[in-house]
Structures are given as structure tokens and as C-alpha cells.
C-alpha positions as CSV (number, residue, x, y, z in Angstrom):
1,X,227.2,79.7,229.0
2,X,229.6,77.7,230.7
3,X,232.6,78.3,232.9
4,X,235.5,77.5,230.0
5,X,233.5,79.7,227.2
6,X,233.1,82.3,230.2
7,X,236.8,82.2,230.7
8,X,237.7,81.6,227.1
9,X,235.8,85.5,226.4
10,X,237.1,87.0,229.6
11,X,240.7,86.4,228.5
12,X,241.4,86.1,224.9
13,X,239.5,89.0,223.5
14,X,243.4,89.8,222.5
15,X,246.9,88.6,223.0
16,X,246.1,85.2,221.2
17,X,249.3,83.7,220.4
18,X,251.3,84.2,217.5
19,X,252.4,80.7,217.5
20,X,252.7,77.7,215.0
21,X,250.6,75.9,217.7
22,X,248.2,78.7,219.2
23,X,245.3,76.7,220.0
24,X,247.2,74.2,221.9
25,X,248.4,77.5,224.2
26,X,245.3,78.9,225.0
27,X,243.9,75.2,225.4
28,X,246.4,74.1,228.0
29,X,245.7,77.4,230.0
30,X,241.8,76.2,230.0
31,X,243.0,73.0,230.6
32,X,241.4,71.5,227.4
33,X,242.6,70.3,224.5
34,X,243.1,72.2,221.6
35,X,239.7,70.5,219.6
36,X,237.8,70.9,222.1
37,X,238.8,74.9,221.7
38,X,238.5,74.9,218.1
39,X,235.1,73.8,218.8
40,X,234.0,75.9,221.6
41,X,235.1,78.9,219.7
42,X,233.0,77.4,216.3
43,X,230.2,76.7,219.1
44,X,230.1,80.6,220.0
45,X,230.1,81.8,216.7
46,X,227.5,79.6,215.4
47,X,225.3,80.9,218.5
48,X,226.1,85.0,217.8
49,X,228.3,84.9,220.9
50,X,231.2,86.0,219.2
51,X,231.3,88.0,216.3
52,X,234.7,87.0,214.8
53,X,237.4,85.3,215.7
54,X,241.1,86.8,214.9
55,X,242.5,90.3,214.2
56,X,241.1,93.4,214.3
57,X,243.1,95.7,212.0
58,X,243.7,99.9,211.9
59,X,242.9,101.3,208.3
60,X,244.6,104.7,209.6
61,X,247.6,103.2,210.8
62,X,248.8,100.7,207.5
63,X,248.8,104.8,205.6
64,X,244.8,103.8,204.9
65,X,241.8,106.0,205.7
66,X,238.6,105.4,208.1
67,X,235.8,107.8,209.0
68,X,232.4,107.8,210.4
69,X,229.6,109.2,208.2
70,X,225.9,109.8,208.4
71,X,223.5,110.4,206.3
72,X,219.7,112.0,206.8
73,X,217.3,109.5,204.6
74,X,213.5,109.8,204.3
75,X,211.4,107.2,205.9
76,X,210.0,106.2,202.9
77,X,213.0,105.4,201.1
78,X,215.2,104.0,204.1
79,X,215.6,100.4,202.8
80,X,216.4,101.1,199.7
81,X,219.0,103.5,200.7
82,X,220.7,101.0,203.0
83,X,220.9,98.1,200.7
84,X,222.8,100.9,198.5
85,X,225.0,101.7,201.2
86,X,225.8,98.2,202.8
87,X,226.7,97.0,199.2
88,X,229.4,99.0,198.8
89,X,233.0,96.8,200.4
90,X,234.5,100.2,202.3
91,X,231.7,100.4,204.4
92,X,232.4,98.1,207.1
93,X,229.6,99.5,210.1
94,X,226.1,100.6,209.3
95,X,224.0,101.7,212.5
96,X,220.4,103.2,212.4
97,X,220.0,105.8,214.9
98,X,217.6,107.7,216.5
99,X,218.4,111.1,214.9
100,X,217.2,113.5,212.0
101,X,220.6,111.5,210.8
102,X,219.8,108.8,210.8
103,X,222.0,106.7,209.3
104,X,225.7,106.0,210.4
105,X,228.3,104.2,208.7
106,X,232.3,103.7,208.5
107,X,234.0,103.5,205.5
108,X,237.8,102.2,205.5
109,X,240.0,102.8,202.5
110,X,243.4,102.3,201.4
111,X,243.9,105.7,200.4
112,X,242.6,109.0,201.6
113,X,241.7,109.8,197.7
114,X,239.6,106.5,197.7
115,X,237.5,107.6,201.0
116,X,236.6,110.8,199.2
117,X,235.4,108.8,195.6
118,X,233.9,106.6,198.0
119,X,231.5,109.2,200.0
120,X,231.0,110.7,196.4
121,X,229.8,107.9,195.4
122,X,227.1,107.3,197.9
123,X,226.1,110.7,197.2
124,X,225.7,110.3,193.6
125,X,223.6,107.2,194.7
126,X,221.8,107.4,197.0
127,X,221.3,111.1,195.9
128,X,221.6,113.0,199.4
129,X,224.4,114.8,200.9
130,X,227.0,112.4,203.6
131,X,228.3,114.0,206.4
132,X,231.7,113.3,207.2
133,X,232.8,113.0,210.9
134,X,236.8,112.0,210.3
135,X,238.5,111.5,214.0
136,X,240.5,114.5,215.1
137,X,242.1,113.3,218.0
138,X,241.6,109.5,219.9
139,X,240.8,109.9,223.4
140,X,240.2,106.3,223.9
141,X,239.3,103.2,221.7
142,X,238.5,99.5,223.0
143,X,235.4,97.3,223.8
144,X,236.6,94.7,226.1
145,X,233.7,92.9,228.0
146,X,233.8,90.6,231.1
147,X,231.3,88.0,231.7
148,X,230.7,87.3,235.4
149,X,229.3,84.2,237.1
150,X,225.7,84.6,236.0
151,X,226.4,85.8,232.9
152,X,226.2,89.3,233.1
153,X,228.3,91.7,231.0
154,X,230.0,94.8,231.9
155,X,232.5,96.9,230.1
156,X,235.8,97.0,231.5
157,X,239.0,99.3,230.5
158,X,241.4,97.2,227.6
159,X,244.1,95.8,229.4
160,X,247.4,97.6,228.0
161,X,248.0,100.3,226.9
162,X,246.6,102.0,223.1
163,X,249.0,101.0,220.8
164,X,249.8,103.5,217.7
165,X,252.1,104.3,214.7
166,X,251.8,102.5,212.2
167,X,253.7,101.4,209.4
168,X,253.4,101.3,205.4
169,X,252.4,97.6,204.1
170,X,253.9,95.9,201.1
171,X,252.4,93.6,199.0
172,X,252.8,90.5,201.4
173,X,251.0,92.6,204.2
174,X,248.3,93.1,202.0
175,X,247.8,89.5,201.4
176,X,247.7,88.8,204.9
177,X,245.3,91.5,205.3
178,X,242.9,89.9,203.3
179,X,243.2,86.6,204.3
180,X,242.6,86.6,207.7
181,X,240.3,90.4,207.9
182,X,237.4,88.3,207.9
183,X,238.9,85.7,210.9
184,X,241.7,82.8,211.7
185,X,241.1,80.0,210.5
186,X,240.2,77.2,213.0
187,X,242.5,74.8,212.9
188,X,245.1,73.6,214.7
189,X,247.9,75.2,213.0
190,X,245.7,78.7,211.7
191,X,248.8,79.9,210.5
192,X,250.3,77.7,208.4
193,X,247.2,77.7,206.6
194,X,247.4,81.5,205.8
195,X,251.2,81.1,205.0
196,X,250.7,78.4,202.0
197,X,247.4,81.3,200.7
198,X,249.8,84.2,201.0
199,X,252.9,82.1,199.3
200,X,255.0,82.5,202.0
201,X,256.7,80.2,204.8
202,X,254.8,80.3,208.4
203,X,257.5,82.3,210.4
204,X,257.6,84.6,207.9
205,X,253.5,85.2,208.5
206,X,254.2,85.7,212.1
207,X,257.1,87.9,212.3
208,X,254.8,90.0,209.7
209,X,251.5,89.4,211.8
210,X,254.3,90.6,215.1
211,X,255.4,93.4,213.4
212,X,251.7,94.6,212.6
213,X,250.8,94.1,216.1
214,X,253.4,95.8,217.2
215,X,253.0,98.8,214.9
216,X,249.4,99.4,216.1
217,X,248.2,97.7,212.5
218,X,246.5,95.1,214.2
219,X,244.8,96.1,217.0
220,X,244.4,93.1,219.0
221,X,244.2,89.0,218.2
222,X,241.2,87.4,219.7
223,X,237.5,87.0,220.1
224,X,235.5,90.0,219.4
225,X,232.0,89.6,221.2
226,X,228.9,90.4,220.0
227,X,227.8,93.0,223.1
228,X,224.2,92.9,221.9
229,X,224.1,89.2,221.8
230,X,225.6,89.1,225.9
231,X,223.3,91.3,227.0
232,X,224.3,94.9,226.3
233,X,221.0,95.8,224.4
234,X,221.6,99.6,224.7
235,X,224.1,101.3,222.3
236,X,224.5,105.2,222.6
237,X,226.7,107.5,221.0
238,X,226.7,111.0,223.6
239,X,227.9,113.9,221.1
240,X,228.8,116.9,223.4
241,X,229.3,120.3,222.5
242,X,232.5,121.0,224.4
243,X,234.6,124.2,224.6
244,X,237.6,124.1,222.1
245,X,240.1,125.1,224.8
246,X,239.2,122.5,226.8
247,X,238.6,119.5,224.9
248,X,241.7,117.6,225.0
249,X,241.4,117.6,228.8
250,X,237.9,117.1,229.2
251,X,237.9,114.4,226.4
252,X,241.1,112.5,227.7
253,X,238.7,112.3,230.9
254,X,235.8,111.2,229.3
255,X,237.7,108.6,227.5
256,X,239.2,107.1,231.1
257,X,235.5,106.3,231.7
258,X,235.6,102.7,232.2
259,X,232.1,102.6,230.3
260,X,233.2,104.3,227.0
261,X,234.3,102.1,224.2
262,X,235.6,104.9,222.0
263,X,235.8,108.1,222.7
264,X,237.3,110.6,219.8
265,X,237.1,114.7,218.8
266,X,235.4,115.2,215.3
267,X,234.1,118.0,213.6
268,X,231.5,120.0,213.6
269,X,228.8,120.3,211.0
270,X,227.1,123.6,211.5
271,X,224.1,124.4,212.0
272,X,222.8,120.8,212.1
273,X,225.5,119.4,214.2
274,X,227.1,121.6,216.7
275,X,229.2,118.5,218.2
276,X,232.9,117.8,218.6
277,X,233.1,115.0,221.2
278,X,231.6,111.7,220.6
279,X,232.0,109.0,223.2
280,X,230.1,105.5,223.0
281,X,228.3,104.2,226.0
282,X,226.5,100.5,226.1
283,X,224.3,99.0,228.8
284,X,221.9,96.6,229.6
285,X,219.4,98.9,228.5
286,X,218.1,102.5,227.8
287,X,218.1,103.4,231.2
288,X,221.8,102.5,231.8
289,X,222.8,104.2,229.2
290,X,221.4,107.3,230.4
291,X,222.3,107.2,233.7
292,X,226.3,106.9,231.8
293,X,225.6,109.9,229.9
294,X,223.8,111.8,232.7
295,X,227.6,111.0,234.2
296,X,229.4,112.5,231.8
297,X,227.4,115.5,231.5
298,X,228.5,115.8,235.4
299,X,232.1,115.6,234.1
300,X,232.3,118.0,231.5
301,X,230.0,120.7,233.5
302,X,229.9,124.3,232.2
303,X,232.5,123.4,230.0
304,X,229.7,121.9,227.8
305,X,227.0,123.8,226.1
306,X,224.9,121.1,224.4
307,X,224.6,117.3,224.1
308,X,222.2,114.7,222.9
309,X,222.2,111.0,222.9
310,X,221.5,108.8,219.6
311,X,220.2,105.2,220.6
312,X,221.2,102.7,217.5
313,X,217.7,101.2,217.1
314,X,218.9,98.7,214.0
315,X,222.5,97.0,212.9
316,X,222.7,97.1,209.3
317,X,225.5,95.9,208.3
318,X,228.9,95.0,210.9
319,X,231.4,93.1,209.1
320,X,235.0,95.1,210.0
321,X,237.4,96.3,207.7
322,X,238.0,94.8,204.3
323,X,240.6,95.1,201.8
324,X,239.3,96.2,198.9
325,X,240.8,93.8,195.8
């Protein structure tokens, strides 16, 4: 990788302009021109360096639902029941994991009645009971990643502070929604592009892009790096068993670990899953990710009573939210 696609990840995994021109803006700040960005950025994604490219949206916080769910499936009938479950649109994740559940998935819906048809539905077909693991409380939520001369990723805290609220979104926000879930266009002028699909005029998009931003609808604006594909081979989600009366301390703590991507309270599932902290932990490889854990066990002490650690050996499916039509 070279030193401008370095750069270009290290500072525009968010904050990309809402602009009528934002290409030209990050480009002048590389000191390229704006094509050659358009095609550095087409360059990356072509080459599983980057994800997507554009905004990464909050089902909660537009009055949708999101929640992580797992299912235990037999060996023997694995495939089959992942093909099931990565057809259906509100499932935006799918993990394997190394677990007697085995299978993890988000679903993101508009609605909390919809998320509840939707796990019934799975169940109906795929004919095994989902666990549902809805967040609680948010300790902490961001993968930001910094590339450094010799190409080696590390996880670094998201620059700013968590933005939340939310906000209820009209028909024009859902439009918006849907047209630029899946990425920006790359093109000089991204927005105006969106404007003419959405049938609106191109301020109009921003001020309603801004106003999503600033609501905590949109997350962030940027690049969204693949972590496997940069080097972070190891993905673990540490489930803890923490003391009720201490969890909002402990877990605020846990989530100012600068190598925890997300880091949320969810409940319990008795007897199978004693759990009520989950934080994510990536490395280089398993080893890393164990020494991380082994850290956070430090942290939480006697406070904690059990843990484990559930390596995702498999992606699939990873697309982010979708609207639904």
C-alpha cells in the first residue's frame, strides 16, 4: 500500500465532507486531484481493502430496531441453515463462531414488531430456537484502524466523541437511506447524484444527510476497512459474567480499552449463557487476541465470575444495514 491510500484510510474513515464537491476536499488535503481519489478509493475496494465506501447508519436511532442473535445449528446441516439465514435482507452480519452457538447474526429493522416476525421467521425456518442478545446499555462502539509505515494495523479509539439520539425519518430520509446504505457514489459530485434518485435538490440531501449525522442516524461518512483484509486475522467476542451491581462501571472501563471495537451489556440466557458483557477484541492473530482478553479479565477481577472467548472462524455474510422496501 502506498503512502496516499495509507493516509487516505488513516484519516477519512469518517468526517468526509458533506459538500457539493467532496472529493475535490479530501483530494486537495492529499494533494491529488479529485480522479485520481475517486480511483484510489475504486482501487481499494476492488482489492478488499475497504469494505465500503460512505455512511454507516444506526437502525436504533431512526425509531428502528437492531440486535445480535445466535443460533446452535448441527454440523451436518450448517450450510444449509446459513444460506436460509443470509437470504433474508434484515440480517445484515453473519459470523461463524467457535461455540455450541454457533452461529451469530444482526438483524436491523424498521420496527421493533418487524425484528420479532423476523427471528420468528428464522425459527419457523430454519426450525431451531434464535437467541436474542438485544444491547442493554452501550459502553463503547467504533472500529477505527491506523495503518502505520509498514503496513501494520492497530486499533485506535474513534476520534470524537459517541454520538446519540436520534431522530424519526420521513419519507425523504428513507429514500436517502436506501440510496446510499450500500455506499457514495464515486463521482465527482456523489451527491447530486443521490439528490436527482431521491427527487430532491442537492442542498436539501445535505442538510438531511447533516441533520442525520448530527442526530447519531449516521454514524460516521467514510471508508470502512476491511480489518481481516489489513491484517487483523483474529476476531474475538470476550462474553463476561460480571456482577449486576457493578457493570456499568466495570463495562464503561472495558469499553475505554483502546482495543475493543464495541463493547455493550446484553442479557443473559440461562443456563446456556450465563453472560452479560460482550466486548470485541481483534488482533493480528489468536494469540493477540488472548493476551487482550487475558487483560480484561485483569480489569474486571473478582467482580467477574465466568468468561469465555468465541473466535469467528468464517464471515458469512457482512453487508450493513438495509432498508427493507
Amino acid at each position: 500500500m502506498n503512502e496516499t491510500q495509507r493516509q487516505f484510510i488513516n484519516q477519512w474513515q469518517g468526517n468526509f465532507p458533506l459538500a457539493e464537491q467532496p472529493f475535490a476536499t479530501v483530494a486537495a488535503e492529499l494533494g491529488i486531484t479529485d480522479e485520481d481519489l475517486i480511483s484510489l478509493i475504486r482501487e481499494l475496494l476492488e482489492q478488499g481493502f475497504l469494505s465500503r465506501f460512505g455512511p454507516l447508519y444506526d437502525a436504533s436511532s431512526m425509531g428502528g430496531s437492531i440486535t445480535l442473535a445466535a443460533l446452535s445449528v448441527p454440523e451436518d446441516n450448517y450450510e444449509a441453515v446459513a444460506k436460509m439465514v443470509n437470504a433474508m435482507p434484515e440480517v445484515a452480519h453473519n459470523y461463524q463462531r467457535e461455540h455450541r452457538l454457533n452461529m451469530w447474526f444482526v438483524i436491523a429493522t424498521e420496527t421493533a414488531d418487524l425484528l420479532h416476525a423476523t427471528i420468528d421467521r428464522i425459527e419457523q425456518e430454519v426450525n431451531l430456537p434464535v437467541y436474542n442478545f438485544p444491547k442493554l446499555q452501550t459502553f463503547y462502539l467504533g472500529l477505527w484502524l491506523r495503518l502505520d509505515e509498514d503496513d501494520k494495523v492497530s486499533t485506535i479509539p474513534v476520534p470524537g466523541p459517541l454520538k446519540q439520539g436520534g431522530m424519526i425519518i420521513d419519507e425523504l430520509d428513507r429514500k436517502i437511506v436506501k440510496t446510499t446504505q450500500a455506499g457514495l457514489p464515486l463521482q465527482t459530485d456523489p451527491y447530486s447524484e443521490i439528490a436527482a434518485g431521491c427527487g430532491c435538490d442537492t442542498q436539501t440531501l445535505i442538510e438531511r444527510m447533516q441533520r442525520m449525522l448530527d442526530c447519531g442516524v449516521i454514524r460516521r461518512i467514510g471508508a470502512v476497512p476491511n480489518h481481516y483484509r489489513l491484517g487483523l486475522h483474529a476476531n474475538g467476542m470476550s462474553v463476561w459474567d460480571v456482577k449486576d451491581e457493578r457493570l456499568l462501571e466495570l463495562g464503561s472501563r472495558v469499553g475505554r480499552l483502546e482495543f475493543v471495537s464495541h463493547c455493550y451489556e446484553r442479557p443473559r440466557h440461562a443456563p446456556l449463557w450465563p453472560y452479560n458483557l460482550f466486548a470485541m477484541v481483534h488482533g493480528h492473530d489468536r494469540d493477540e487476541v488472548i493476551q487482550k482478553q487475558a487483560q480484561i479479565a485483569a480489569l474486571l477481577g473478582s467482580d467477574c465470575r465466568q468468561h469465555d472467548l468465541l473466535f469467528s472462524t468464517r464471515i458469512l455474510k457482512k453487508t450493513g444495514l438495509r432498508l427493507v422496501a
